[in-house]
C-alpha positions as CSV (number, residue, x, y, z in Angstrom):
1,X,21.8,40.7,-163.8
2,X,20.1,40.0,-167.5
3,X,23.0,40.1,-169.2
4,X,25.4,37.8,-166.6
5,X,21.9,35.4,-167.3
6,X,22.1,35.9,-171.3
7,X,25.8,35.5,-171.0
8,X,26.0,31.6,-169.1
9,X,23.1,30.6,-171.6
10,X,25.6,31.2,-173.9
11,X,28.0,29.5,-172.5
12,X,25.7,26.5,-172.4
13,X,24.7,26.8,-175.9
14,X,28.6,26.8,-176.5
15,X,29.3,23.7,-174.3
16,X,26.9,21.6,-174.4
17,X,27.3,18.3,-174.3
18,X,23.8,16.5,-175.3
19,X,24.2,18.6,-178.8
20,X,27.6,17.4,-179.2
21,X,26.3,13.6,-178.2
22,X,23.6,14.5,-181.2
23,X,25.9,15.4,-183.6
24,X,27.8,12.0,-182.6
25,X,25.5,9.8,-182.7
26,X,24.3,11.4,-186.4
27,X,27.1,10.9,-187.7
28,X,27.8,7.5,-186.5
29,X,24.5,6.4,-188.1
30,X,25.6,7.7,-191.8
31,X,29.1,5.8,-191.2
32,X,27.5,2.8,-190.5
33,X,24.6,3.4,-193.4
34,X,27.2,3.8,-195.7
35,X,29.6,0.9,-194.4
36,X,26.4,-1.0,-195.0
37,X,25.3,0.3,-198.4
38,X,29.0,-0.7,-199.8
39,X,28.6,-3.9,-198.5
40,X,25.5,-3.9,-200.3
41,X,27.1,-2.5,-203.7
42,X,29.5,-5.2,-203.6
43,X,27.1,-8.1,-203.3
44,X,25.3,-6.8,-206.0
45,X,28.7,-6.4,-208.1
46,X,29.5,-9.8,-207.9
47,X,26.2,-11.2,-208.6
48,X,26.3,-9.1,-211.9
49,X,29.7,-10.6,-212.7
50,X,28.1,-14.0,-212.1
51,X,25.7,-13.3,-215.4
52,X,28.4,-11.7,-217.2
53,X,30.0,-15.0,-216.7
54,X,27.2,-16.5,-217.9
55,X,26.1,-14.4,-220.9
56,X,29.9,-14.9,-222.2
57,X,28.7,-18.9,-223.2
58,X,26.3,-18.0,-225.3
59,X,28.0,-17.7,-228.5
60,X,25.9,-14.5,-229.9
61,X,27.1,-12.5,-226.9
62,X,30.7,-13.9,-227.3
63,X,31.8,-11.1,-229.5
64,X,29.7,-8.5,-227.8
65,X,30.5,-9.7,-223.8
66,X,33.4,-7.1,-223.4
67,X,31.2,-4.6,-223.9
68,X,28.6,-5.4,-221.2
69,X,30.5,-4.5,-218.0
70,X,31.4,-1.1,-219.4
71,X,27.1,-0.5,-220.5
72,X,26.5,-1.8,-216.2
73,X,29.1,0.8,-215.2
74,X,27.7,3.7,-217.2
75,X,24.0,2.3,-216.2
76,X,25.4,2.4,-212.2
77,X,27.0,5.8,-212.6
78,X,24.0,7.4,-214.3
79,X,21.6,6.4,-211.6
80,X,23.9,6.9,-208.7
81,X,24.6,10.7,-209.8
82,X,20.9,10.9,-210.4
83,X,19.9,9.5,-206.6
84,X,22.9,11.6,-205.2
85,X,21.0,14.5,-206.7
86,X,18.0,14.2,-205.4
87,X,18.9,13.1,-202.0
88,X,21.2,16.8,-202.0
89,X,17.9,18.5,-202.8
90,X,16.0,16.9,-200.3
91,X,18.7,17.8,-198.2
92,X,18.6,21.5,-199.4
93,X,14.5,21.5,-198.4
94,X,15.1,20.2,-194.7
95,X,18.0,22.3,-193.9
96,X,15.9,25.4,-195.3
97,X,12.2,24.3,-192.8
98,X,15.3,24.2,-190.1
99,X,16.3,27.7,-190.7
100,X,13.0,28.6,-191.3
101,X,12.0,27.5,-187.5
């Protein structure tokens, strides 16, 4: 009779729907985080084209202009891998007190 017990708590762990709703609804929130942090990115990309724009009248930064949307790239990149890294170790410590538990 234990085991026929152990073996449908099993089966619930298997099919159960409120983990699977869990799961859903996690992921759903991270689409919809990062739908809203490209919106986000692009705002901010266009606004930084606005100076560009700006910085090409001046007649010092004429000759030099080209330059500055390739320096903003390099900037973006270097602080996006350097976010993306510590968000992954972050990510490491949580999912290693869940195993923990």
């Amino acid at each position: 009779m234990k085991k026929n017990k152990q073996s449908f708590k099993d089966t619930l762990q298997i099919i159960n729907p409120l983990e699977d709703t869990k799961d859903s609804i996690s992921t759903t929130v991270k689409l919809v985080i990062s739908a809203l942090t490209l919106v986000s990115a692009l705002a901010w990309n266009e606004a930084i084209k606005g100076i560009f724009e700006l910085l090409k009248e001046n007649e010092f930064l004429k000759n030099t202009g080209f330059l500055a949307p390739f320096v903003y790239a390099i900037v973006v990149t270097l602080i996006t891998i350097l976010v993306i890294n510590k968000i992954q170790k972050i990510e490491k410590k949580i999912s290693k007190k869940n195993k923990d538990k």
